[in-house]
PDB file of N, H, CA, C and O in Angstrom:
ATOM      1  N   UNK A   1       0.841  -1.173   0.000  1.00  0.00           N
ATOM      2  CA  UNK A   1       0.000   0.000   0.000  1.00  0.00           C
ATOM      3  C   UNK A   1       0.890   1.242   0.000  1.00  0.00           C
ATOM      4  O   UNK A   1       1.776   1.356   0.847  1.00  0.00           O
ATOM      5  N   UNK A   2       0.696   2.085  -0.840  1.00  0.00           N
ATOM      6  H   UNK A   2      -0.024   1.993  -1.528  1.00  0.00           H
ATOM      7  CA  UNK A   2       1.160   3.272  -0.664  1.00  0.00           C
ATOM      8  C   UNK A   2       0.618   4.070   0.594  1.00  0.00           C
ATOM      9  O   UNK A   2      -0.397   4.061   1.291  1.00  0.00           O
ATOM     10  N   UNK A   3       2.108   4.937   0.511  1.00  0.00           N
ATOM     11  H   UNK A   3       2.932   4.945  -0.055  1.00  0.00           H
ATOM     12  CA  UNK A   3       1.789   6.125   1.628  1.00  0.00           C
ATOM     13  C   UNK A   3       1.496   7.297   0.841  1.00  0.00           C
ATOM     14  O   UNK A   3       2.108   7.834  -0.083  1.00  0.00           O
ATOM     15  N   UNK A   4      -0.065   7.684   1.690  1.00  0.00           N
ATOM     16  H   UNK A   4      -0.562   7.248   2.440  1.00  0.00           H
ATOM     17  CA  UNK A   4      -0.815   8.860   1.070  1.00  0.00           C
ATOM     18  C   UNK A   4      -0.508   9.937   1.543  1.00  0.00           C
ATOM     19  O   UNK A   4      -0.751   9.997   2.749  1.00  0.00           O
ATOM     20  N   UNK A   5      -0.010  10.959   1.052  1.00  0.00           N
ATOM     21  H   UNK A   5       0.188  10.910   0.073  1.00  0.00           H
ATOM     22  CA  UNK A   5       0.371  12.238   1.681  1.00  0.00           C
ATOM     23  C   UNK A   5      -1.007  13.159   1.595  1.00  0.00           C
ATOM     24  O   UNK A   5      -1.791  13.194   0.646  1.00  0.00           O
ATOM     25  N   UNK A   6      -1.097  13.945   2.922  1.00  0.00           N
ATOM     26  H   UNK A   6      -0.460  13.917   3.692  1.00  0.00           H
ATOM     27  CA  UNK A   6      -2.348  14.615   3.448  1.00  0.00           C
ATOM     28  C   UNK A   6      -2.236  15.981   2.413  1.00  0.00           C
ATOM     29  O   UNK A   6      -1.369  16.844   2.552  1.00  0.00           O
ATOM     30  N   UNK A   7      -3.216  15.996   1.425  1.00  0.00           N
ATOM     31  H   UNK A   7      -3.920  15.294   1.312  1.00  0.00           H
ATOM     32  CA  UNK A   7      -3.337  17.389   0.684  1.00  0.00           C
ATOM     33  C   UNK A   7      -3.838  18.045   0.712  1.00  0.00           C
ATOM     34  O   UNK A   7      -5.028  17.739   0.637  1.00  0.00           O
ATOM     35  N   UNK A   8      -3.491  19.762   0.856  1.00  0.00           N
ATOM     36  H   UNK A   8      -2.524  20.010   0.916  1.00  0.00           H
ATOM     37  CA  UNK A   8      -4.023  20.838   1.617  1.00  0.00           C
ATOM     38  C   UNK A   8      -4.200  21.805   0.693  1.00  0.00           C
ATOM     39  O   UNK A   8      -3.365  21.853  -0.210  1.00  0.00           O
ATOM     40  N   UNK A   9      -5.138  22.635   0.698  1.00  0.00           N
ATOM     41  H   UNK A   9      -5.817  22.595   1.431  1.00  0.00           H
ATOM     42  CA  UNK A   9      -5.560  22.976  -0.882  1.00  0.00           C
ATOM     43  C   UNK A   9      -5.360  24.427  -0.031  1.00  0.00           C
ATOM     44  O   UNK A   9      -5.546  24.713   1.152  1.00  0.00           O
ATOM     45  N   UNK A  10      -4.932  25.137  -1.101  1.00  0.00           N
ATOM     46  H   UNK A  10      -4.781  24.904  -2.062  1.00  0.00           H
ATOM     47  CA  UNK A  10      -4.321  26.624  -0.579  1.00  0.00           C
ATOM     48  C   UNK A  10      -5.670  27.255  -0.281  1.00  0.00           C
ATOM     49  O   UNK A  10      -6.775  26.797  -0.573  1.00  0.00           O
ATOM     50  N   UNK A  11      -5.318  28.659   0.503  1.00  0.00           N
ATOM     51  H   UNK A  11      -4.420  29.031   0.739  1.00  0.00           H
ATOM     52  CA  UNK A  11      -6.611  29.203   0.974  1.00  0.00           C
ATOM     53  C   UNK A  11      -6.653  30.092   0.048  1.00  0.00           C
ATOM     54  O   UNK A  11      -5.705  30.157  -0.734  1.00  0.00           O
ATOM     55  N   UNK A  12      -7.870  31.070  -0.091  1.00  0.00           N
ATOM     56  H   UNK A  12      -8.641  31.017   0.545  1.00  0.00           H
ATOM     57  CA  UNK A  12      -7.744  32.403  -1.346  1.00  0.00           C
ATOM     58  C   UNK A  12      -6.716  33.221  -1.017  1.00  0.00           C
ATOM     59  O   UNK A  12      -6.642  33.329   0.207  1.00  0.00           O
ATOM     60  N   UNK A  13      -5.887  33.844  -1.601  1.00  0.00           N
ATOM     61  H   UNK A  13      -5.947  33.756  -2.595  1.00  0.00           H
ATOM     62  CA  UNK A  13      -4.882  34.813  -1.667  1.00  0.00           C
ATOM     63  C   UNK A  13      -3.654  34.193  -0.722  1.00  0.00           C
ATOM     64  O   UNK A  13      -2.989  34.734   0.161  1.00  0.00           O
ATOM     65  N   UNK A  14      -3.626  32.973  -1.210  1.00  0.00           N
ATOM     66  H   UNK A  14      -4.166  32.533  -1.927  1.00  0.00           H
ATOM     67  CA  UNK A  14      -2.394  32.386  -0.895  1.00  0.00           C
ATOM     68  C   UNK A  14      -1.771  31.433  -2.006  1.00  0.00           C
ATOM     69  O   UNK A  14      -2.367  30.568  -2.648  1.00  0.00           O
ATOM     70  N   UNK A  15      -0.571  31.759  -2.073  1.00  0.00           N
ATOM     71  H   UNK A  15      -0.087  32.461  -1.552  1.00  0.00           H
ATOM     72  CA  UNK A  15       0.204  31.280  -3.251  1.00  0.00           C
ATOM     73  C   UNK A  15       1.462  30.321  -2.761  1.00  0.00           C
ATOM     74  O   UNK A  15       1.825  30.542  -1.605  1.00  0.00           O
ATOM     75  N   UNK A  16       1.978  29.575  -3.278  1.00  0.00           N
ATOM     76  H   UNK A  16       1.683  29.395  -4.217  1.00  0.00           H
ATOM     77  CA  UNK A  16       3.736  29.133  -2.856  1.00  0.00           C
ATOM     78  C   UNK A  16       4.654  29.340  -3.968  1.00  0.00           C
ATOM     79  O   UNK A  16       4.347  30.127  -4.863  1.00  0.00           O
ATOM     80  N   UNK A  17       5.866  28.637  -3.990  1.00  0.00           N
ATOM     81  H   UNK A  17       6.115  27.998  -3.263  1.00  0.00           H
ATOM     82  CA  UNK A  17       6.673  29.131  -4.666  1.00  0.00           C
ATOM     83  C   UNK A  17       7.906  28.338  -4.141  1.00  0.00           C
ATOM     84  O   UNK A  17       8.068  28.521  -2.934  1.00  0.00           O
ATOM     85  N   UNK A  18       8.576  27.729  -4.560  1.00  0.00           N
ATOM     86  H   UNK A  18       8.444  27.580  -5.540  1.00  0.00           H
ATOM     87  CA  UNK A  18       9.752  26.806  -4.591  1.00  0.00           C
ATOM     88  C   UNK A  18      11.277  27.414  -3.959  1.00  0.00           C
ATOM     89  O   UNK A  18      11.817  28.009  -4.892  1.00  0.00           O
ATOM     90  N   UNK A  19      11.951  27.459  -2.998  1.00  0.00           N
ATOM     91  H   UNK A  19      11.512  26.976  -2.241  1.00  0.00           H
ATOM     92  CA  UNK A  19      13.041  28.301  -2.913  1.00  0.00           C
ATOM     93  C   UNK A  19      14.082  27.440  -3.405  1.00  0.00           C
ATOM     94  O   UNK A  19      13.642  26.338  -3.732  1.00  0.00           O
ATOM     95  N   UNK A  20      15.473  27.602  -3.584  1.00  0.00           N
ATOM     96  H   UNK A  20      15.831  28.497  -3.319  1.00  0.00           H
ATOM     97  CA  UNK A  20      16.800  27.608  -3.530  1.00  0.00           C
ATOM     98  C   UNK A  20      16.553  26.227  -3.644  1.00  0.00           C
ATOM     99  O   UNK A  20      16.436  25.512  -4.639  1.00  0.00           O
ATOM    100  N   UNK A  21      16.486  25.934  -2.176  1.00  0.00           N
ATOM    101  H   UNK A  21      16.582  26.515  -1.368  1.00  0.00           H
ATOM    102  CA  UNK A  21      16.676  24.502  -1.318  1.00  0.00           C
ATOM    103  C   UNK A  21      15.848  23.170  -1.532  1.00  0.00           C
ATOM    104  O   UNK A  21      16.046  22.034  -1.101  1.00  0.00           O
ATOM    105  N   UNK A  22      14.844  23.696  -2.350  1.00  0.00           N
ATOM    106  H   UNK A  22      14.684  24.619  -2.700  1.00  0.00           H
ATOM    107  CA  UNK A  22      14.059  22.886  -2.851  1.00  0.00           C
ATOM    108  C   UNK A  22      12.607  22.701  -1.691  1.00  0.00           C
ATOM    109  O   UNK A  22      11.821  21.758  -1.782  1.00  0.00           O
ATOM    110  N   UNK A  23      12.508  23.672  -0.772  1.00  0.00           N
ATOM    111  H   UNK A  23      13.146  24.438  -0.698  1.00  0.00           H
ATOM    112  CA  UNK A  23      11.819  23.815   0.277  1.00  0.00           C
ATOM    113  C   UNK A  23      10.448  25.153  -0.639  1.00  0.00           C
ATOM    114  O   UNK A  23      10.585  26.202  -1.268  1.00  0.00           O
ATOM    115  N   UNK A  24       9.095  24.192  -0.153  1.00  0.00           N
ATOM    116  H   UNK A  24       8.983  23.339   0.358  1.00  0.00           H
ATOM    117  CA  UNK A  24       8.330  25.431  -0.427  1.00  0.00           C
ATOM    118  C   UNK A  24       7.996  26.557   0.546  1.00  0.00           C
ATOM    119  O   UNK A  24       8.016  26.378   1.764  1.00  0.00           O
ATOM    120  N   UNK A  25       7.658  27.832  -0.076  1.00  0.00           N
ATOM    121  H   UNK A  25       7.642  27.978  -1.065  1.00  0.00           H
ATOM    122  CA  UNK A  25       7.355  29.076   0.667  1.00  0.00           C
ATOM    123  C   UNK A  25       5.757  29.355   0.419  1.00  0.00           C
ATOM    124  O   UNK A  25       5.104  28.869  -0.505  1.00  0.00           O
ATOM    125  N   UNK A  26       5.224  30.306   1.514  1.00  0.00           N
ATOM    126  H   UNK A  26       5.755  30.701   2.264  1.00  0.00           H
ATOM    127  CA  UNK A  26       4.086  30.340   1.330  1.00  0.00           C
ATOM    128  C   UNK A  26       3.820  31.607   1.734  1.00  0.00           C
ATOM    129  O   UNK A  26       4.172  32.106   2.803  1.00  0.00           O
ATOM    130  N   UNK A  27       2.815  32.436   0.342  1.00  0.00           N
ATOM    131  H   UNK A  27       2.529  32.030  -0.527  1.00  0.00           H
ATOM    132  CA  UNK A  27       2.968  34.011   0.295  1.00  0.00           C
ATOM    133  C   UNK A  27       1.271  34.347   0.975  1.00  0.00           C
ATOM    134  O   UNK A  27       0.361  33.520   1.043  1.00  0.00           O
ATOM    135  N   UNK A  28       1.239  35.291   1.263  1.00  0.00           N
ATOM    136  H   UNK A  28       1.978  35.962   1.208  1.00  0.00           H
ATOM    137  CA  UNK A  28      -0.386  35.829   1.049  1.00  0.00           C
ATOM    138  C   UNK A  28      -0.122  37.556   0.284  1.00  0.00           C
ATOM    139  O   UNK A  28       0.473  38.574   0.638  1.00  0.00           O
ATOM    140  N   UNK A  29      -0.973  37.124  -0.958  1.00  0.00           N
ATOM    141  H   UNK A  29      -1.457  36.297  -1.245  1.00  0.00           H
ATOM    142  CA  UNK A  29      -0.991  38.237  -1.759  1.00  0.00           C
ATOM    143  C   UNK A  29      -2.483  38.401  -2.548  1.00  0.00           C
ATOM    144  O   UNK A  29      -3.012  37.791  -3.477  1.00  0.00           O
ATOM    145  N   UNK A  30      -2.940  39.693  -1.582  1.00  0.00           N
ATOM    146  H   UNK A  30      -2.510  40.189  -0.827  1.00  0.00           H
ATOM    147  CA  UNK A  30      -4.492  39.768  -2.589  1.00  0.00           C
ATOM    148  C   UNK A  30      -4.569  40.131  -3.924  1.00  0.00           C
ATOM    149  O   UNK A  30      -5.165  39.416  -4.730  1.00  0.00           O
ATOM    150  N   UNK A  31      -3.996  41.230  -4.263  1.00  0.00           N
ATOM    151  H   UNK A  31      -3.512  41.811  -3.608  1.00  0.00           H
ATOM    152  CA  UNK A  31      -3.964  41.387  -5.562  1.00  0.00           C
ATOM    153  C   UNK A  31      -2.061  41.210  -6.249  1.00  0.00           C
ATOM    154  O   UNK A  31      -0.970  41.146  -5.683  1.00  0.00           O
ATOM    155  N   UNK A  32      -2.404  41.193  -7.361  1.00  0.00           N
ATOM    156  H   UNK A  32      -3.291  41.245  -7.820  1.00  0.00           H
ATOM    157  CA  UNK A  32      -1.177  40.562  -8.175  1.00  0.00           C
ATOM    158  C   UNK A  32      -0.256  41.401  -8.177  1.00  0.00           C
ATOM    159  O   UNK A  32       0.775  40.835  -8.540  1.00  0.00           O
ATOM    160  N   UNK A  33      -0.087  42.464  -7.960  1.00  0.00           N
ATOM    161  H   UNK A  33      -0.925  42.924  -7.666  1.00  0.00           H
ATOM    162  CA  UNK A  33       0.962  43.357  -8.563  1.00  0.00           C
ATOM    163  C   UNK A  33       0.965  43.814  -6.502  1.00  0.00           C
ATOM    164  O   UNK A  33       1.583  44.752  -5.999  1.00  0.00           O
ATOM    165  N   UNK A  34       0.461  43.233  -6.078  1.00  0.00           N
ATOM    166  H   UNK A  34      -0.041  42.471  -6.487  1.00  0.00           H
ATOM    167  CA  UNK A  34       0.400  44.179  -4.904  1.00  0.00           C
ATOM    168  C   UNK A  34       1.468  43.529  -3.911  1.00  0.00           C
ATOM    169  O   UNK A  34       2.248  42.673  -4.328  1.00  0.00           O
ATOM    170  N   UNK A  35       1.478  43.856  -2.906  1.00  0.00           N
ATOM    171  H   UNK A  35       0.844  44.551  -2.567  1.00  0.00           H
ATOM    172  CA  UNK A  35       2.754  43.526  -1.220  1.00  0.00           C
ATOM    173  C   UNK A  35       2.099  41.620  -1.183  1.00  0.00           C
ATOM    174  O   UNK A  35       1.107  40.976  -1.523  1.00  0.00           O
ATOM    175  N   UNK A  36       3.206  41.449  -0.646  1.00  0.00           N
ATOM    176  H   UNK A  36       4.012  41.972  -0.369  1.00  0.00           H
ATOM    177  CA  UNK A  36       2.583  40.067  -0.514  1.00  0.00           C
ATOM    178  C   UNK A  36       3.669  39.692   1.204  1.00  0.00           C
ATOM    179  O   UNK A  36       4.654  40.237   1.701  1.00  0.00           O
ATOM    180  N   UNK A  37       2.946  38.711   1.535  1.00  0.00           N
ATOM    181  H   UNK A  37       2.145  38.268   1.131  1.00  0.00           H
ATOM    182  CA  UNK A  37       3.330  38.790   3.244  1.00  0.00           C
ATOM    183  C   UNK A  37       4.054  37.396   3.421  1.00  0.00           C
ATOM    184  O   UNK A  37       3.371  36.379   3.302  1.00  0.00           O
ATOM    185  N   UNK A  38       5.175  37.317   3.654  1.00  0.00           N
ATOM    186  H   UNK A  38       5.729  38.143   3.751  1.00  0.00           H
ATOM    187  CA  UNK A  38       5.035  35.648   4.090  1.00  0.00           C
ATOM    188  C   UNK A  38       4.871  35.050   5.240  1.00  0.00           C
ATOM    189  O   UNK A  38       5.202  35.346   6.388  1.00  0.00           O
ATOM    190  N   UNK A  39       3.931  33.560   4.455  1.00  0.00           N
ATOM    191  H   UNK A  39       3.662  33.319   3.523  1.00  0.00           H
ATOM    192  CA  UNK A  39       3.735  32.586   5.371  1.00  0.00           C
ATOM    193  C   UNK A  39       4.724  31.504   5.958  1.00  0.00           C
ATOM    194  O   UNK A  39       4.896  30.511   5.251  1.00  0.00           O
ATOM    195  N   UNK A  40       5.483  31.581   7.317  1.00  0.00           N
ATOM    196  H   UNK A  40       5.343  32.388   7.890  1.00  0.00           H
ATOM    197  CA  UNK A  40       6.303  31.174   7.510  1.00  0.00           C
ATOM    198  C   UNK A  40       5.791  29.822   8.056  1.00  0.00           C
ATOM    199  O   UNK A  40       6.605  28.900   8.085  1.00  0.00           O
ATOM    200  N   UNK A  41       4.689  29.629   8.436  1.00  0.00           N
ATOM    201  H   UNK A  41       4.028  30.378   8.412  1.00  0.00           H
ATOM    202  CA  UNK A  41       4.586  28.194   8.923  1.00  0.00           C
ATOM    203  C   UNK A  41       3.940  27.196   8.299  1.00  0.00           C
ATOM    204  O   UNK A  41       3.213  27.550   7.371  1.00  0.00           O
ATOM    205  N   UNK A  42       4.006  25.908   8.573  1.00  0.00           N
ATOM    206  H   UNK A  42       4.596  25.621   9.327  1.00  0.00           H
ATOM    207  CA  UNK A  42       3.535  24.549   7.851  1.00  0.00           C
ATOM    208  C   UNK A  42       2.280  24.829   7.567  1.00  0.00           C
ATOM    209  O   UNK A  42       1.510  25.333   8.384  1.00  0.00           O
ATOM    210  N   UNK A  43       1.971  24.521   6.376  1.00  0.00           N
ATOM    211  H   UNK A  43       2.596  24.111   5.712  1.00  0.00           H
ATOM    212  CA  UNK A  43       0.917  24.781   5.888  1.00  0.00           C
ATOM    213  C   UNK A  43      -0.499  23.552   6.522  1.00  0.00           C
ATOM    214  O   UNK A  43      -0.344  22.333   6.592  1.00  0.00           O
ATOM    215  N   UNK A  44      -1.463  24.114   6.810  1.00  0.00           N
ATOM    216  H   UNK A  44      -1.589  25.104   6.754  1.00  0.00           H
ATOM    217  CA  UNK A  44      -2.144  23.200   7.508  1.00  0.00           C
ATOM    218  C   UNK A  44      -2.556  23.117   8.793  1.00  0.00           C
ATOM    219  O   UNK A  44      -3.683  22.814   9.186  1.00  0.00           O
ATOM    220  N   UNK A  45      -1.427  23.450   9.551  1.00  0.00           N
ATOM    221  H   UNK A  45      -0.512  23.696   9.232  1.00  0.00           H
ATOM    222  CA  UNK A  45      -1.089  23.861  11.011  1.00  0.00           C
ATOM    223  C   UNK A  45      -2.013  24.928  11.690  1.00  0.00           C
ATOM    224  O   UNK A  45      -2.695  25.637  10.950  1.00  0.00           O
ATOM    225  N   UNK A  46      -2.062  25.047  12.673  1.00  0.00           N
ATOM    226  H   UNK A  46      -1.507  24.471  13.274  1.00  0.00           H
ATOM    227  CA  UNK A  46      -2.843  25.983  13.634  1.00  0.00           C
ATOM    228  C   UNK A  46      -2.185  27.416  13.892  1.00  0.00           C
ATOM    229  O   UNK A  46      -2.673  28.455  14.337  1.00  0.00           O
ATOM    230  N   UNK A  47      -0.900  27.094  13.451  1.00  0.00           N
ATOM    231  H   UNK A  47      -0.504  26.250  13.090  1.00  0.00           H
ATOM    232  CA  UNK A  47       0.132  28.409  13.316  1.00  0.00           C
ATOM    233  C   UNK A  47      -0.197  29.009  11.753  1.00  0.00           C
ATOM    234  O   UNK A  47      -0.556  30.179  11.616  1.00  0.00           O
ATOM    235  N   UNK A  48      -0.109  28.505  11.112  1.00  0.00           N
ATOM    236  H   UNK A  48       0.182  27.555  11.223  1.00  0.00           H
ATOM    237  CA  UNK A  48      -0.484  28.710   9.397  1.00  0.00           C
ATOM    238  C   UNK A  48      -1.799  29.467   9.472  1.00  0.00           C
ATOM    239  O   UNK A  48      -1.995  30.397   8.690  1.00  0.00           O
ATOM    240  N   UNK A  49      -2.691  29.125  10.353  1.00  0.00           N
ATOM    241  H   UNK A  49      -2.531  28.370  10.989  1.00  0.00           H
ATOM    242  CA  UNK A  49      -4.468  29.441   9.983  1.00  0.00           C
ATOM    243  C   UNK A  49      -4.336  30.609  10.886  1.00  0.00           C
ATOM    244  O   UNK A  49      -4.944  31.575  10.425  1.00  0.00           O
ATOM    245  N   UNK A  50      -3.757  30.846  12.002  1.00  0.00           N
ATOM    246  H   UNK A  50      -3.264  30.061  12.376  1.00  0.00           H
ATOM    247  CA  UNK A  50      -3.294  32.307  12.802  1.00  0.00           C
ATOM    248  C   UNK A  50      -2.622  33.538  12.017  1.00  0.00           C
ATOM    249  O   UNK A  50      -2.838  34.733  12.214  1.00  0.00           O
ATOM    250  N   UNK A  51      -1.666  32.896  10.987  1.00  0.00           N
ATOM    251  H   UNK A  51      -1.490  31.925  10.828  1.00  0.00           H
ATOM    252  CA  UNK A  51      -0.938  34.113  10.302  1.00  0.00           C
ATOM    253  C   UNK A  51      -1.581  34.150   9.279  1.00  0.00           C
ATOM    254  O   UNK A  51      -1.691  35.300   8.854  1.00  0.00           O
ATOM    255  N   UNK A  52      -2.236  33.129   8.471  1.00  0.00           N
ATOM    256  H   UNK A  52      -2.147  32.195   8.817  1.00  0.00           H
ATOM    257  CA  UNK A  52      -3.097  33.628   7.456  1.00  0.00           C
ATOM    258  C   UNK A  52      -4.072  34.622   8.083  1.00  0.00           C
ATOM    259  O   UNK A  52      -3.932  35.787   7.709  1.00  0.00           O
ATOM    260  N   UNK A  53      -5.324  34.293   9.236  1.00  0.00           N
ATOM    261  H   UNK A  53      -5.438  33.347   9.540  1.00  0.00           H
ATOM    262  CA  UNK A  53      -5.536  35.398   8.946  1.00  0.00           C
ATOM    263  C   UNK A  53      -5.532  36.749   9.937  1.00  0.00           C
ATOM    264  O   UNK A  53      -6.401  37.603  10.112  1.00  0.00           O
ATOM    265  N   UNK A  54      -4.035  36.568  10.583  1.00  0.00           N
ATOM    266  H   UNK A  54      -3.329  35.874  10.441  1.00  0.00           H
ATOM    267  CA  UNK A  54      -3.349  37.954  10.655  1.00  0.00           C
ATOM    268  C   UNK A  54      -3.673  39.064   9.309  1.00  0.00           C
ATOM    269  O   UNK A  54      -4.180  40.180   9.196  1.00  0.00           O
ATOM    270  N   UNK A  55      -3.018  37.973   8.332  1.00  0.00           N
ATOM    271  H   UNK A  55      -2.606  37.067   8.424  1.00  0.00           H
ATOM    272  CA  UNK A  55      -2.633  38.627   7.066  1.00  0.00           C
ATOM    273  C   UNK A  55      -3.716  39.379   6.293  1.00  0.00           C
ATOM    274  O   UNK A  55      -3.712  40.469   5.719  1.00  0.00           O
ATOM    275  N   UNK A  56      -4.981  38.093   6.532  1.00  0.00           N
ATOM    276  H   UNK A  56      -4.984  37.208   6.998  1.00  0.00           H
ATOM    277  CA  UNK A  56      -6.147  38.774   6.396  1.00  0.00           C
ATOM    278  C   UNK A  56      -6.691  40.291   6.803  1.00  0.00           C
ATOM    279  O   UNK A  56      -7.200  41.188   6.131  1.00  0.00           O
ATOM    280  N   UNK A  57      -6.370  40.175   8.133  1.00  0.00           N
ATOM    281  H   UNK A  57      -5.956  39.447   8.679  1.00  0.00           H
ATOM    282  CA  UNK A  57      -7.094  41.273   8.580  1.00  0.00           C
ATOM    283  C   UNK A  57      -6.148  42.331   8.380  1.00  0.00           C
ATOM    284  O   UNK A  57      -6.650  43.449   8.265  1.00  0.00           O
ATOM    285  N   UNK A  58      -4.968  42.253   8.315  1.00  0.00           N
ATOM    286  H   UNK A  58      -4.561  41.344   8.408  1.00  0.00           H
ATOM    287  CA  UNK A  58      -4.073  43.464   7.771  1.00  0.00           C
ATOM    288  C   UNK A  58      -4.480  43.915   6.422  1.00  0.00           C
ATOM    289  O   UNK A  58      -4.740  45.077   6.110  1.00  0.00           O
ATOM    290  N   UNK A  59      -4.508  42.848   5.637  1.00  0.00           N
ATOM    291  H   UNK A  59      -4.297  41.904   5.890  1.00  0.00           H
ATOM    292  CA  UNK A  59      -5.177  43.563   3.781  1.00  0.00           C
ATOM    293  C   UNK A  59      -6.248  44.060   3.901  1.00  0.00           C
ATOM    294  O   UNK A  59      -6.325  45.108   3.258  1.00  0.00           O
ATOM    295  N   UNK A  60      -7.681  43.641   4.760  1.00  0.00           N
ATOM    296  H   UNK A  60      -7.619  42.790   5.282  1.00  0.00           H
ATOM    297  CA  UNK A  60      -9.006  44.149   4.971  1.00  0.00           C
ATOM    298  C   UNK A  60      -8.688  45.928   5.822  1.00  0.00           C
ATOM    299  O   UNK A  60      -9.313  46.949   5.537  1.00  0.00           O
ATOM    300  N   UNK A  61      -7.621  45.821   6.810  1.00  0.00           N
ATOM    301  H   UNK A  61      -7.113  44.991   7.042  1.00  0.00           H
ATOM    302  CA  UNK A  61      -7.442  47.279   7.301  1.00  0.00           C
ATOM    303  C   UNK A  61      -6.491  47.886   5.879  1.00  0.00           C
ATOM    304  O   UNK A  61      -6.531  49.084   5.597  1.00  0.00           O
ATOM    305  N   UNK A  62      -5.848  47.122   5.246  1.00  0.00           N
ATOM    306  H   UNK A  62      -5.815  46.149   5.475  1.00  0.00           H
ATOM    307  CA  UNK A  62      -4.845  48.460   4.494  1.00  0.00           C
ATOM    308  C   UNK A  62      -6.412  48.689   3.224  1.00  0.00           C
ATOM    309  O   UNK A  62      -6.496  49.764   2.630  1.00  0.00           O
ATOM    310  N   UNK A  63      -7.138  47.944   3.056  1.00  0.00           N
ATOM    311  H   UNK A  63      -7.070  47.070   3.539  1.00  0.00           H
ATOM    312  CA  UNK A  63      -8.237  48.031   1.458  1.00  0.00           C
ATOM    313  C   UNK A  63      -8.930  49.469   2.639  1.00  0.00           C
ATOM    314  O   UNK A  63      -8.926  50.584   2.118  1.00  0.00           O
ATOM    315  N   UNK A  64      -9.390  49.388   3.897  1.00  0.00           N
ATOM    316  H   UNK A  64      -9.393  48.481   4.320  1.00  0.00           H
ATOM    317  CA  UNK A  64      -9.977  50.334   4.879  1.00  0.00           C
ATOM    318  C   UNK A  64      -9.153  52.259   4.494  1.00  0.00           C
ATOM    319  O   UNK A  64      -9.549  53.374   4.155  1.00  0.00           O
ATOM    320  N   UNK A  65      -7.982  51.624   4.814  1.00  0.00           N
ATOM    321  H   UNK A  65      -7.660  50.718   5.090  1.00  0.00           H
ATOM    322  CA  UNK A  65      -7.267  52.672   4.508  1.00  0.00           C
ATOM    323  C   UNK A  65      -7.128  53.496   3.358  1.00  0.00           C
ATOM    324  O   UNK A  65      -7.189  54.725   3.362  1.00  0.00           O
ATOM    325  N   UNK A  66      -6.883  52.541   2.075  1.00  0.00           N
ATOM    326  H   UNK A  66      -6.834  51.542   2.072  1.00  0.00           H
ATOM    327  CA  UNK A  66      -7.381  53.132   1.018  1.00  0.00           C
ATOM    328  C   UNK A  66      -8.490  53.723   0.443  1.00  0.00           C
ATOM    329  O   UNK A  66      -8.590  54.285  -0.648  1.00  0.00           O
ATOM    330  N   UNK A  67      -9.473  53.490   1.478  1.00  0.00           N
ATOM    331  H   UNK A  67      -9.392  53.033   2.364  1.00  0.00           H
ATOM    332  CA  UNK A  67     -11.277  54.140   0.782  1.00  0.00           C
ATOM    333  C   UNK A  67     -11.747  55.138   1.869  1.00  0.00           C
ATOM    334  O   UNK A  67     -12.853  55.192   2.407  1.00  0.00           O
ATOM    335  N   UNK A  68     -10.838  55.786   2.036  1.00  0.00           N
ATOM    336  H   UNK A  68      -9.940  55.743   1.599  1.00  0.00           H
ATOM    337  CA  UNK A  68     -10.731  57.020   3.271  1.00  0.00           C
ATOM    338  C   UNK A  68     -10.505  58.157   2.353  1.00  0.00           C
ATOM    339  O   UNK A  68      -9.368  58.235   1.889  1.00  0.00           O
ATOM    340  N   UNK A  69     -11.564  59.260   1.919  1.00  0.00           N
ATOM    341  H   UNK A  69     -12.488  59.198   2.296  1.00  0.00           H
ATOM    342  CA  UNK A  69     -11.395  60.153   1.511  1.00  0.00           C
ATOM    343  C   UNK A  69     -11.590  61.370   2.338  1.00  0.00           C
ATOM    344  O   UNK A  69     -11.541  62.520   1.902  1.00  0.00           O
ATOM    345  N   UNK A  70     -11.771  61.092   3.325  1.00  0.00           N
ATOM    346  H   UNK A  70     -11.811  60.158   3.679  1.00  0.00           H
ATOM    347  CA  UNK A  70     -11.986  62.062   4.534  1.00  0.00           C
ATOM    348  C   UNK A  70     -10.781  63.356   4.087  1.00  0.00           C
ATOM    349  O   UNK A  70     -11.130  64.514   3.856  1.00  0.00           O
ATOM    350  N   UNK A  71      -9.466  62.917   4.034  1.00  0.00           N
ATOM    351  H   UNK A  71      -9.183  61.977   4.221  1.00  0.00           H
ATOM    352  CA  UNK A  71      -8.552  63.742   3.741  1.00  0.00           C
ATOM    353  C   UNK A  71      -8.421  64.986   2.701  1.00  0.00           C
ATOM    354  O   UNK A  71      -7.811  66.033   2.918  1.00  0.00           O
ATOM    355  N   UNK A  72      -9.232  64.587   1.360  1.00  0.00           N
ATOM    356  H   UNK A  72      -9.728  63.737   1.184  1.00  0.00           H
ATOM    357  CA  UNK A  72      -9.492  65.416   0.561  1.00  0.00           C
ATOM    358  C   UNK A  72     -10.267  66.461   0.816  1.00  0.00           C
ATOM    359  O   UNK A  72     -10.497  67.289  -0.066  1.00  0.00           O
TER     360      UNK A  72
END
């Protein structure tokens, strides 16, 4: 019998990307051209689902920030 490896399907505005070492990285980036944050922990993990959505709520306050015309 094969060994089945547990597959974890990325969340929205999360991407990976292959480094150097042959080790994957894991970004959170809402839009394409925009900042992207990294995800430093195992994907899957209870640490992973905390900084995702850290990350979350940082893009939801910076999109906040941007629709502030109060200033004008």
């Amino acid at each position: 019998m094969r060994h089945q490896q547990k597959k974890h399907v990325l969340p929205r505005y999360a991407t990976r990307a292959r480094l150097e070492g042959g080790a994957w990285a894991y970004w959170f980036q809402v839009y394409p051209c925009g900042p992207r944050t990294r995800l430093r922990e195992d994907l899957g993990s209870p640490e992973f689902r905390a900084a995702y959505s850290a990350a979350l709520v940082d893009a939801a306050a910076a999109e906040d920030d941007r629709d502030d015309w109060t200033e004008l």
